[in-house]
N, C-alpha and C positions, 0 to 999 in steps of 0.2 A: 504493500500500500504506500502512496506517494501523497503525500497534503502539504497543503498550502495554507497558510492561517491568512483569514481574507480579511483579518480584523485585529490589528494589536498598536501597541502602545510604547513608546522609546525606551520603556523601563523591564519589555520582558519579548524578547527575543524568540519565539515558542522554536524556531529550526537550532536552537542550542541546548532546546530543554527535553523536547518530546521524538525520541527515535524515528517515526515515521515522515514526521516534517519537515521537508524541505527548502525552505522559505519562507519569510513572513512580509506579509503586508502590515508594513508600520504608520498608522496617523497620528499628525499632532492636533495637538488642541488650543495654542498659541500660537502666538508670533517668536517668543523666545525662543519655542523648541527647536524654528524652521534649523539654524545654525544647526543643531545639537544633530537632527537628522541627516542634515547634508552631510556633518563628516561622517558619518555611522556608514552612509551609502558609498564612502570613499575607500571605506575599508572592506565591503563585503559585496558581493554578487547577488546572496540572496535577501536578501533587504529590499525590498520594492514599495517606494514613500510616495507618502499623499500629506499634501499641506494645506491647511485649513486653520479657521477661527470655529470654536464646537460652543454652540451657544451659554454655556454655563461660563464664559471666559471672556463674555465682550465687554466686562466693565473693565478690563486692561488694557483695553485697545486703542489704538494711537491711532488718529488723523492721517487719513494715504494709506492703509493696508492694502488697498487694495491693487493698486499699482506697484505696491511691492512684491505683493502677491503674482502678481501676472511677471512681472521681470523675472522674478525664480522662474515661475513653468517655464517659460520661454527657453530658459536655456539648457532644460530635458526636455524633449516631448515623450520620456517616458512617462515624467511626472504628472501624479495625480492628484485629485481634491478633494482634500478630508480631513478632518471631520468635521462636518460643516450639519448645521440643521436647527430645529425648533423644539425647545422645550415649554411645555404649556405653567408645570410648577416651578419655573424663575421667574426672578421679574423683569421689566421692562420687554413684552412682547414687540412691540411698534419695531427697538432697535434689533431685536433680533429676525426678524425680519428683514429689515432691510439690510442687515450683514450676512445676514442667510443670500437673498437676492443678488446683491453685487457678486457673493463668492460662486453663486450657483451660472450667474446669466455671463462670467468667464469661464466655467469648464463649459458652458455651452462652446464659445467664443472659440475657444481652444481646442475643443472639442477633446476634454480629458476625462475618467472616469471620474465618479462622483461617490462618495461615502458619508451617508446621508444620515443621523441620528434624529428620530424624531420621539416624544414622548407628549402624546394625549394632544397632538394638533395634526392629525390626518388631514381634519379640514383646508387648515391652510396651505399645506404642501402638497393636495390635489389640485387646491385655486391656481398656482405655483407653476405644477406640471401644467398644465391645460392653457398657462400662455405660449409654449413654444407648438409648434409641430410634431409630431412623433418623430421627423425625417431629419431634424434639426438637434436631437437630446443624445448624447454619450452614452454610454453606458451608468446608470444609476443601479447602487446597491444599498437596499435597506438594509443598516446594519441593527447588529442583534433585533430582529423584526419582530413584530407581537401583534399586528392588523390583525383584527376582528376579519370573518369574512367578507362582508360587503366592503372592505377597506382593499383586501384580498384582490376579492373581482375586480375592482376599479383599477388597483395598477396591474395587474395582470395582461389589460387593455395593452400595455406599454412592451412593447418587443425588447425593449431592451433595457427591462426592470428585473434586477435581480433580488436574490432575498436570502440574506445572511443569520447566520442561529449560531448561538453559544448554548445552548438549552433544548428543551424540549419541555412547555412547562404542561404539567397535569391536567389542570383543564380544557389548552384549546391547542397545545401544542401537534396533538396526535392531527387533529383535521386538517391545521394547518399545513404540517405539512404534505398530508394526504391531496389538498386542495392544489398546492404548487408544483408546473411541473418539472420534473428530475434535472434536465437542464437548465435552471434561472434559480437553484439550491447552490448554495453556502454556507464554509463553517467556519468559527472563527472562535477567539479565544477572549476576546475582547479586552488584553490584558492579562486576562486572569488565568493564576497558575492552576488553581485546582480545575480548569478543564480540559481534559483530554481528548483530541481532537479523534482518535482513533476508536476512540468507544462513542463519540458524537454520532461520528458516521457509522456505527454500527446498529445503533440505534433506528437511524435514518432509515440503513438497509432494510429492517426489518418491520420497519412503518410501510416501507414503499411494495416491500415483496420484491428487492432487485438486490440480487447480488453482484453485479458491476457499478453500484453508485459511488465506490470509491472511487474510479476511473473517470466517472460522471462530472462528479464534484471537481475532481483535480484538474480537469479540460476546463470546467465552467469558472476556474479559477483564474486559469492562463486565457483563459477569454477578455478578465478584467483586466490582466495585467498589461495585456496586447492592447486593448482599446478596440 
């Protein structure tokens, strides 16, 4: 088995920690980290970073991110955007929105993958989606995802919405991922050590009734990281 973690953090490396893992997808969540990231990817092959403002961190935020932000991608086009998104329990909604918007309507721009955190505002972030075209949008990944059904159906719509899990939670995790299909599945670690990507996806397996999703998964991973 070969995984990729589609979801981690400058502080935990999962391809240094967990035998089957290959690589990690690392996002920041400031502007300070951007630096901290770049050398990390100067030192290593499997490292594959995404740079973002993650809404819980915009009362740090300086005047001009956002052309700062676009000069880094510019000079990878590997690089991706993340962790970017909306939380409904912070405060000040209006700005994180509109730092969501600038960082989201440049990975359009750019056309870079997108890693997307949202908590208890689907609303907004369908509003969001439904101004560009479907033929215009990157690759978008919800990361650690928890959509209700009808949230489900809706970006489903989006050919090229993916949907990332550290979990599988008791209540609606089974339908969830029963509802998704096997190509637009992701797993990820979100940081966190005590999860084990290789019992994630077994789990998965056994949800879906496929015993090639680990193959599945680790394609649909190198999908994001390709763009």
């Amino acid at each position: 088995m070969k995984i990729i973690d589609a979801h981690s953090h400058i502080d935990f490396m999962t391809h240094r920690e967990q035998m089957d893992v290959v690589g990690t997808v690392c996002c920041t969540v400031d502007e300070f980290q951007w630096e901290v990231l770049l050398d990390m990817v100067k030192h290593s092959d499997k490292i594959y970073p995404a740079f973002g403002i993650h809404p819980w961190y915009i009362k740090f935020l300086d005047d001009g991110f956002e052309s700062r932000l676009e000069n880094l991608l510019k000079t990878n086009s590997s690089f991706m955007v993340g962790e970017i998104g909306l939380d409904k329990y912070k405060p000040d909604m209006d700005k994180q929105i509109a730092v969501f918007e600038k960082q989201f309507d440049l990975a359009v721009k750019l056309h870079r993958t997108i890693f997307i955190h949202c908590v208890g505002a689907w609303d907004k972030i369908l509003h969001i989606l439904k101004q560009y075209k479907q033929s215009e949008l990157p690759i978008v990944v919800m990361h650690s995802y928890n959509g209700n059904e009808q949230i489900t159906k809706e970006l489903l719509n989006y050919d090229n919405i993916m949907f990332s899990f550290n979990k599988i939670d008791e209540h609606y995790g089974i339908s969830r991922i029963q509802q998704i299909p096997t190509n637009k599945i992701l797993v990820e670690t979100d940081g966190k050590r005590d999860i084990i990507l290789s019992g994630l996806i077994n789990e998965i397996s056994h949800i879906k009734q496929d015993n090639n999703i680990a193959e599945q998964i680790y394609n649909n991973t190198l999908q994001i990281i390709n763009g």
